[in-house]
C-alpha positions as CSV (number, residue, x, y, z in Angstrom):
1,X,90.0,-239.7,156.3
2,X,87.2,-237.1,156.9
3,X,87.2,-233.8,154.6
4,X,90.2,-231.5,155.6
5,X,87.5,-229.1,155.6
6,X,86.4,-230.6,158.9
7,X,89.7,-231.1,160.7
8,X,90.7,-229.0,163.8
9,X,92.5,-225.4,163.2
10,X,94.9,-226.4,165.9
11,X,98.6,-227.0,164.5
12,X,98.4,-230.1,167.4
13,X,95.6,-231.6,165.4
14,X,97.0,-231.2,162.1
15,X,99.8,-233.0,163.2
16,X,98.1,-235.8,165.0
17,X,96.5,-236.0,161.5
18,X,98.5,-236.4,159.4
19,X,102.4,-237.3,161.0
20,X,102.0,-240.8,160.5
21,X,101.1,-240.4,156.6
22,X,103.9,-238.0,156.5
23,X,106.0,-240.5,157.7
24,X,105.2,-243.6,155.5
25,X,105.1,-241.5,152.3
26,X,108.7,-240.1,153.2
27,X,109.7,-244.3,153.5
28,X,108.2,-244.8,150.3
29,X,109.9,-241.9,148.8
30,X,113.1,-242.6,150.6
31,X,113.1,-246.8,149.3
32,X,110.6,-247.2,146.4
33,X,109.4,-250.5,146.8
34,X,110.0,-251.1,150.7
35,X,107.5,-253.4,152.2
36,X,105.1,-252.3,154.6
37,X,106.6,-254.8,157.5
38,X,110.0,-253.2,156.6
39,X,108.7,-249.4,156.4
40,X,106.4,-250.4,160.2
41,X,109.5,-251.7,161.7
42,X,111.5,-248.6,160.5
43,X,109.1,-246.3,161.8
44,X,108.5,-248.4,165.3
45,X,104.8,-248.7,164.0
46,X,102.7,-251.6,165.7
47,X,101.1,-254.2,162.8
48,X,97.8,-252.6,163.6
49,X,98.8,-249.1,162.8
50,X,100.8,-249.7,159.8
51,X,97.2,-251.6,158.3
52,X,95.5,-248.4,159.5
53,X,97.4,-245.5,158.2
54,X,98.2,-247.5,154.7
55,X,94.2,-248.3,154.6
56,X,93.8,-244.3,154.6
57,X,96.4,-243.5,152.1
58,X,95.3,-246.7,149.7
59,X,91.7,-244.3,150.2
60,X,92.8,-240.9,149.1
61,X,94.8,-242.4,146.2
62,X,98.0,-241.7,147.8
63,X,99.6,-245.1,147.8
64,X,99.3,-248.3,146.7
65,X,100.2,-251.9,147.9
66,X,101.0,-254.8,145.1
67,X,102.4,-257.8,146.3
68,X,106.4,-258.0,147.5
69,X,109.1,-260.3,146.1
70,X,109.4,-263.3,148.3
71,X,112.0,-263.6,151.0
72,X,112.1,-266.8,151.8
73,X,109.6,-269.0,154.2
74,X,106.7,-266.2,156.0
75,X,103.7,-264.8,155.4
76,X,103.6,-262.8,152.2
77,X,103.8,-259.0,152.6
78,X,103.2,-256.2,150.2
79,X,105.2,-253.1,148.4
80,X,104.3,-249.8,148.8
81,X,103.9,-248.1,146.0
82,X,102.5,-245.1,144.7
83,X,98.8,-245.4,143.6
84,X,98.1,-245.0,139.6
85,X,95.8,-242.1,140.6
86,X,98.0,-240.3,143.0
87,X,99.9,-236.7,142.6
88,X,102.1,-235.9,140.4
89,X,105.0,-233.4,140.3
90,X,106.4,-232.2,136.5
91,X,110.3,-231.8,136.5
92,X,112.0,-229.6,133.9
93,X,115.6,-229.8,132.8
94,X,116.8,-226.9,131.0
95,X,120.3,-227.2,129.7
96,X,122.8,-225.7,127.7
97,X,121.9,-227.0,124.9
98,X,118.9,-228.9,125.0
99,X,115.6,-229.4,127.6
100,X,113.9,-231.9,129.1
101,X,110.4,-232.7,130.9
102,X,109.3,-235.3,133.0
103,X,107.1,-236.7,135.3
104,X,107.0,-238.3,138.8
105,X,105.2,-239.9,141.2
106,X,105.9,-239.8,145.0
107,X,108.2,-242.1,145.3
108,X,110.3,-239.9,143.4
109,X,111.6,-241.7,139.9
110,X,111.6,-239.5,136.9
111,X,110.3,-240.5,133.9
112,X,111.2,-238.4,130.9
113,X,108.3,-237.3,128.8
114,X,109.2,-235.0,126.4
115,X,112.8,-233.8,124.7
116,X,114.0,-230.8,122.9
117,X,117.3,-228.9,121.3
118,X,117.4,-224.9,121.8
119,X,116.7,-224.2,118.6
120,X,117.9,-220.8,119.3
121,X,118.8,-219.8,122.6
122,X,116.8,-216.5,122.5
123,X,114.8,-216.7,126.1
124,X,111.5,-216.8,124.3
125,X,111.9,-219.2,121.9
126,X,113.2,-221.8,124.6
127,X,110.6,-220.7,127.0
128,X,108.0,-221.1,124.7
129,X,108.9,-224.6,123.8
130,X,109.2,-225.7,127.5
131,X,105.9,-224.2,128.1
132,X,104.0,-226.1,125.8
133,X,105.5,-229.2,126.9
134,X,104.5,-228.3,130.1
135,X,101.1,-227.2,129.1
136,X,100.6,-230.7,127.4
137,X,101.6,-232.8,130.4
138,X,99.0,-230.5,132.2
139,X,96.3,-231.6,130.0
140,X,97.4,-235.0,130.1
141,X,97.7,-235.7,133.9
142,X,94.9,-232.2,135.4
143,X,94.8,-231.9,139.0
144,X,97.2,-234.6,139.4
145,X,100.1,-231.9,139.2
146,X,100.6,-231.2,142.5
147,X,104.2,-228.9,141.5
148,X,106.0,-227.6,138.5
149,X,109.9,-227.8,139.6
150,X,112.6,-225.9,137.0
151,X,116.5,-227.0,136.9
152,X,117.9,-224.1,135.0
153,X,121.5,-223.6,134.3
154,X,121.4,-220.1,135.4
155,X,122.2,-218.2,138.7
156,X,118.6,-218.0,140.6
157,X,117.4,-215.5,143.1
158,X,114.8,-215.3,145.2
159,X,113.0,-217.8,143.1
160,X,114.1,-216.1,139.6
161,X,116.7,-216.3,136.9
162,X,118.8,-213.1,137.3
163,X,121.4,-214.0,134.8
164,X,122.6,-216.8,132.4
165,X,126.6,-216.7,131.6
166,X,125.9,-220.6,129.9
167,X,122.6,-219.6,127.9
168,X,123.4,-215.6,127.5
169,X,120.8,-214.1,129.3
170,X,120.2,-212.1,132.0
171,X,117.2,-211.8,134.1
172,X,114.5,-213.7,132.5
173,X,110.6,-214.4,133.4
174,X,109.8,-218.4,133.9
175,X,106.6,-217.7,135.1
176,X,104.9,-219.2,131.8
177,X,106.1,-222.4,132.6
178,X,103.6,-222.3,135.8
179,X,100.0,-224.1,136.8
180,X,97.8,-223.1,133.5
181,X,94.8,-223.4,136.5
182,X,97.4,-220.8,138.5
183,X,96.4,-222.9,141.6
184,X,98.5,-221.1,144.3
185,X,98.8,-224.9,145.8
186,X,100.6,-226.1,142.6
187,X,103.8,-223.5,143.2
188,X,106.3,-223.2,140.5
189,X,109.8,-224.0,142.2
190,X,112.7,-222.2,140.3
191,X,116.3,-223.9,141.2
192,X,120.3,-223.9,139.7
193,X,120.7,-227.1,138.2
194,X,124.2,-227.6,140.1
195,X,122.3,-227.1,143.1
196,X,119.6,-229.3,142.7
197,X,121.9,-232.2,141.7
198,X,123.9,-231.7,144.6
199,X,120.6,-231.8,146.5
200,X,120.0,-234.9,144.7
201,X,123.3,-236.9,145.5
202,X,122.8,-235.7,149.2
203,X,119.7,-237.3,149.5
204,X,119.8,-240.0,147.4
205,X,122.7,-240.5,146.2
206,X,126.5,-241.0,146.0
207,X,126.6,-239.1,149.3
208,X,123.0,-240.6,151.1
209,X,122.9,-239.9,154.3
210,X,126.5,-237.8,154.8
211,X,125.5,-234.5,157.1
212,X,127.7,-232.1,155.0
213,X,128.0,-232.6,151.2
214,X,129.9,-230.4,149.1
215,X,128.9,-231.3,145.1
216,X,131.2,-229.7,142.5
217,X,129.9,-230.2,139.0
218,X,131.6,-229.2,134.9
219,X,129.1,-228.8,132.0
220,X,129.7,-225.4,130.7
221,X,131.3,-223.9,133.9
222,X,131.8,-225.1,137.1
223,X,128.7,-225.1,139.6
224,X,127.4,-226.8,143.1
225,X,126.4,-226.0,146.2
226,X,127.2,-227.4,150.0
227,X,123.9,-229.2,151.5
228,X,123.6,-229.7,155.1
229,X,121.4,-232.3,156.6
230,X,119.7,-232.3,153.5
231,X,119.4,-228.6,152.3
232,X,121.4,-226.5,150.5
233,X,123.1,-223.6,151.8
234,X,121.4,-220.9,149.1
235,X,122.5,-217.5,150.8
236,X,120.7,-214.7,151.8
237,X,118.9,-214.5,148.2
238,X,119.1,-218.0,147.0
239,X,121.9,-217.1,145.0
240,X,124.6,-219.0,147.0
241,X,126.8,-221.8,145.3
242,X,128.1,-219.9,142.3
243,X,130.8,-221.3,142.5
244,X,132.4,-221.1,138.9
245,X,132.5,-217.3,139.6
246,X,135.3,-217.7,142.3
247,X,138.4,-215.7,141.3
248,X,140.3,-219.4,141.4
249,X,140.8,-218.5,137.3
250,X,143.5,-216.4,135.2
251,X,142.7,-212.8,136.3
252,X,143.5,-212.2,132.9
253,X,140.3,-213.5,131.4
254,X,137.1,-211.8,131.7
255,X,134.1,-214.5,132.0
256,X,130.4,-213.8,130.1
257,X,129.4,-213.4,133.8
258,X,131.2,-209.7,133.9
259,X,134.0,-210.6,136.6
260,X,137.6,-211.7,135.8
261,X,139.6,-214.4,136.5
262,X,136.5,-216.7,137.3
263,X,137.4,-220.5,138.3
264,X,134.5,-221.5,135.0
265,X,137.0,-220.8,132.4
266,X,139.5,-223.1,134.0
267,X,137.6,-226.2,134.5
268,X,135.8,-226.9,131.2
269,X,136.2,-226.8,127.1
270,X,136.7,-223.5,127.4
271,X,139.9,-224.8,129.1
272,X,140.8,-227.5,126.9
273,X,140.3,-225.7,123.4
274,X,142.5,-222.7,125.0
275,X,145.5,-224.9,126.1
276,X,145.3,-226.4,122.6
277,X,145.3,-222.9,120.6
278,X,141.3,-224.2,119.4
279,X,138.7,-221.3,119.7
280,X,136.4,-220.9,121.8
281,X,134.2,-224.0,121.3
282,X,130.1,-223.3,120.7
283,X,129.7,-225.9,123.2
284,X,132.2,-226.7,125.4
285,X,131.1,-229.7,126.8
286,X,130.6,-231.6,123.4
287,X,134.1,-230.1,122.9
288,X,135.2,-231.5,126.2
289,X,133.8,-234.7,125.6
290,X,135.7,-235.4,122.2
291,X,138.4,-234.0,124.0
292,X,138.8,-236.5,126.7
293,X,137.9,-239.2,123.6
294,X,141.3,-238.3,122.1
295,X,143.1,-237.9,124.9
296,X,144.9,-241.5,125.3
297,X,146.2,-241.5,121.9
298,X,147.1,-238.2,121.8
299,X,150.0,-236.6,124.3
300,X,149.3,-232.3,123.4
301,X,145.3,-233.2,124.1
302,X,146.5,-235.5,127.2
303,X,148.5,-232.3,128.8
304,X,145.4,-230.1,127.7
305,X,143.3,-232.1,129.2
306,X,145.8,-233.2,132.6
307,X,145.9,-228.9,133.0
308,X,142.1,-228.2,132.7
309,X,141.8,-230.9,135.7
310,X,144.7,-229.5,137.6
311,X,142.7,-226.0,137.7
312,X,139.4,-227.9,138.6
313,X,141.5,-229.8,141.8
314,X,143.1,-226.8,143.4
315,X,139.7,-224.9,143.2
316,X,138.3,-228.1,145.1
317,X,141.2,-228.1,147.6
318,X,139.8,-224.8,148.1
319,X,136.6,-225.5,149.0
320,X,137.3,-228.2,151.3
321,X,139.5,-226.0,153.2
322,X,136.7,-223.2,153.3
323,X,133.7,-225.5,153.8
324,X,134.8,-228.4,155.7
325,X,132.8,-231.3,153.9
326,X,132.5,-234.7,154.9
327,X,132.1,-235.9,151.5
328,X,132.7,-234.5,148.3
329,X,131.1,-235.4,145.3
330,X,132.1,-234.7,141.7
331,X,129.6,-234.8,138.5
332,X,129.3,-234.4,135.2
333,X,132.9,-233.4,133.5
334,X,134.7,-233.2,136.8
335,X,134.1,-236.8,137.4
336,X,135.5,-237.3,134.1
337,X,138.7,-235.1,134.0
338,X,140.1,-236.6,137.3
339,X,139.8,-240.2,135.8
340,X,141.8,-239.0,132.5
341,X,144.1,-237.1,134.6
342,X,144.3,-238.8,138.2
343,X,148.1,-238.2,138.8
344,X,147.5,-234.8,138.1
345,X,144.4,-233.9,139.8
346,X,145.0,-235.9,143.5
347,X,148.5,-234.1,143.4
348,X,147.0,-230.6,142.7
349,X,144.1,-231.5,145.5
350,X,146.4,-232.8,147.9
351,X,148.7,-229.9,147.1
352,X,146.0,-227.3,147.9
353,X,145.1,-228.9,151.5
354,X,145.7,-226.9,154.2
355,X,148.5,-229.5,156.0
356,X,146.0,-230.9,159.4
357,X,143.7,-232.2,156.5
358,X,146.1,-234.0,154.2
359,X,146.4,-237.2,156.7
360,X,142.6,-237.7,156.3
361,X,140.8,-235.8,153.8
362,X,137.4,-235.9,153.2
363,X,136.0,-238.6,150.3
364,X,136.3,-237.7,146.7
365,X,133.8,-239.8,145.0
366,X,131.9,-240.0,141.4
367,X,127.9,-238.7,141.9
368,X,126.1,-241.2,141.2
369,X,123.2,-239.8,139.3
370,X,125.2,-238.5,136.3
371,X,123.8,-236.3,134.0
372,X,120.3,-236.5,135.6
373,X,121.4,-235.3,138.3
374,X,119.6,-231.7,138.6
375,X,116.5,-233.8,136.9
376,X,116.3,-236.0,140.4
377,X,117.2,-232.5,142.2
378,X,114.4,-230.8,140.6
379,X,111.9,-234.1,141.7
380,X,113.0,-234.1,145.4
381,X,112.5,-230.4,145.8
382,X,108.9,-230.2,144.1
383,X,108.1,-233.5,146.7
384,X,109.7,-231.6,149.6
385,X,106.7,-229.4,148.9
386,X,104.3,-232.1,148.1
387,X,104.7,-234.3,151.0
388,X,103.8,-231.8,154.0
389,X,100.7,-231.0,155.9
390,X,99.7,-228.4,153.6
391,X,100.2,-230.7,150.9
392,X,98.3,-233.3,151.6
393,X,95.5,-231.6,153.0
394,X,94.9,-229.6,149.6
395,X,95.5,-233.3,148.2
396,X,92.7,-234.6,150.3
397,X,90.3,-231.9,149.2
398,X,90.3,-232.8,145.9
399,X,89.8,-236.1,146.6
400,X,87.0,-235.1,149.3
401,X,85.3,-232.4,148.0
402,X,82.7,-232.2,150.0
């Protein structure tokens, strides 16, 4: 391809441009490793053109073609995959208790690079320590990062964290954790975790190609979002999905949030050490995990444990009714307290149905991505920003200086 620099300013010649790349990248993206006979006969793209638009790609070092796993009698074909040199998006994870950094390609596969426990949960200290692992995968990869993506477990507005009930904090600044070059064409994307995982399972996975998805996830609290062909519904502000902060709770218990009666303290350890006359656990979901561990053998931590999953199913009854989902997916703790408690949580779901949905409700099913869930999430929203026009032509000028 010529310089961008060269291209015609009309939005009809940009996309004449570049619609085709567009389109094989998102295959690649969407089915790392597809052959480029399986991604031409996807897109309805003659032998010829397929050659052609993977030849420019191959030349601006945005994919790459290594030879395919045979299929039986044919002529050999080739994967596309993404080129050693190609762009690069940085994810960040940043949990309760811990953090996590990593790195992907464009066809979208995380691979962690760096680790780290919240030595303190002071905003500072933790942003500090994300930044430099930031900073050092910046060094390491240059203008390959292409997008800095955050998964916080915090409420996020307009692109910032306006308050914390998990990590205790209230409006904090992650703009160190951006581009050290400050390239305005390597943004810093600012997400909830809950609803970047749900992103995640909508797209690719437990709920792939479902048009309405509501996710409902435990760690500390209870958090998701409802995606629609493949965004999330933020709100006005971007602060949609909080979903923990229903009033679905006691009204007698006031959450770190500042409400009462919110559906978090319910649905978690919080729950569980309550029910069993424990305090409040440091971290709930190690709690909840040793917890559930005990559970079998043990019939006062089996109740606990059958009555924090009862309060999680009625809240999701709820949502169904509200929101009208095709699928529902659960991750994280949720997942698990409806397997240790099964009777209890399908009778409390069903229970909580308004009565036209209880012949045929919508799926429950487990997400698929786990704990890595908001990790994938953060991936697919830096590549949603990645993989455009814009993208690619700022791409393409690096490449093509000139």
């Amino acid at each position: 391809m010529a310089s961008p620099r060269n291209r015609s300013g009309s939005p009809r010649a940009r996309d004449a441009r570049w619609r085709g790349a567009l389109a094989v990248l998102d295959e690649m993206r969407r089915d790392p490793g597809a052959t480029r006979v399986a991604v031409a006969r996807r897109l309805g793209l003659s032998t010829g053109s397929a050659t052609e638009i993977t030849a420019r790609l191959r030349d601006l070092a945005l994919l790459a073609e290594a030879p395919a796993a045979a299929a039986g009698r044919g002529r050999p074909t080739t994967a596309l995959v993404p080129h050693p040199d190609g762009p690069l998006v940085i994810a960040v994870d940043l949990r309760h208790e811990d953090w996590r950094c990593a790195v992907a390609a464009l066809d979208g596969r995380p691979e962690i690079a760096e680790t780290g426990t919240h030595r303190s949960r002071d905003p500072g200290h933790v942003i500090d320590a994300v930044a430099a692992a930031v900073g050092r995968l910046h060094r390491r990869h240059g203008a390959r990062v292409r997008a800095v993506s955050v998964a916080v477990a915090a409420t996020v507005q307009r692109g910032r964290v306006v308050q914390s009930s998990v990590l205790g904090w209230d409006a904090v600044d992650l703009t160190a954790l951006a581009a050290p070059a400050a390239d305005p064409r390597v943004p810093l994307l600012i997400g909830n975790d809950a609803t970047l995982a749900g992103l995640a399972e909508a797209r690719q996975g437990a709920a792939a190609g479902a048009a309405t998805v509501l996710h409902v996830t435990v760690e500390v609290g209870v958090g998701g979002t409802l995606v629609v062909d493949g965004l999330p519904v933020d709100g006005a502000t971007g602060a949609g999905g909080e979903f923990g902060h229903l009033p679905f709770g006691d009204p007698g218990l006031r959450c770190p949030c500042g409400a009462s009666g919110c559906w978090d303290l319910v649905t978690d350890g919080r729950a569980i050490a309550r029910h069993l006359g424990d305090p409040p656990p440091r971290d709930p979901r190690t709690y909840a995990d040793r917890a559930l561990a005990r559970a079998p053998a043990d019939p006062a931590v089996r109740t606990a444990v059958a009555r924090t999953a009862t309060g999680l199913a009625r809240g999701v009854a709820g949502l169904i009714n509200a929101l009208d989902p095709g699928v529902v997916t659960l991750g994280g703790l949720a997942e698990s307290l409806r397997a240790a408690a099964e009777p209890e949580f399908a009778a409390a779901l069903t229970g909580g149905l308004m009565r036209f949905r209880r012949p045929d409700p919508p799926p429950v099913v487990a997400a698929a991505l786990g704990r890595d869930g908001a990790l994938h999430g953060a991936v697919v929203t830096a590549l949603d920003h990645v993989l455009t026009e814009d993208g690619l032509a700022a791409w393409a000028s690096l490449r093509s200086p000139g």
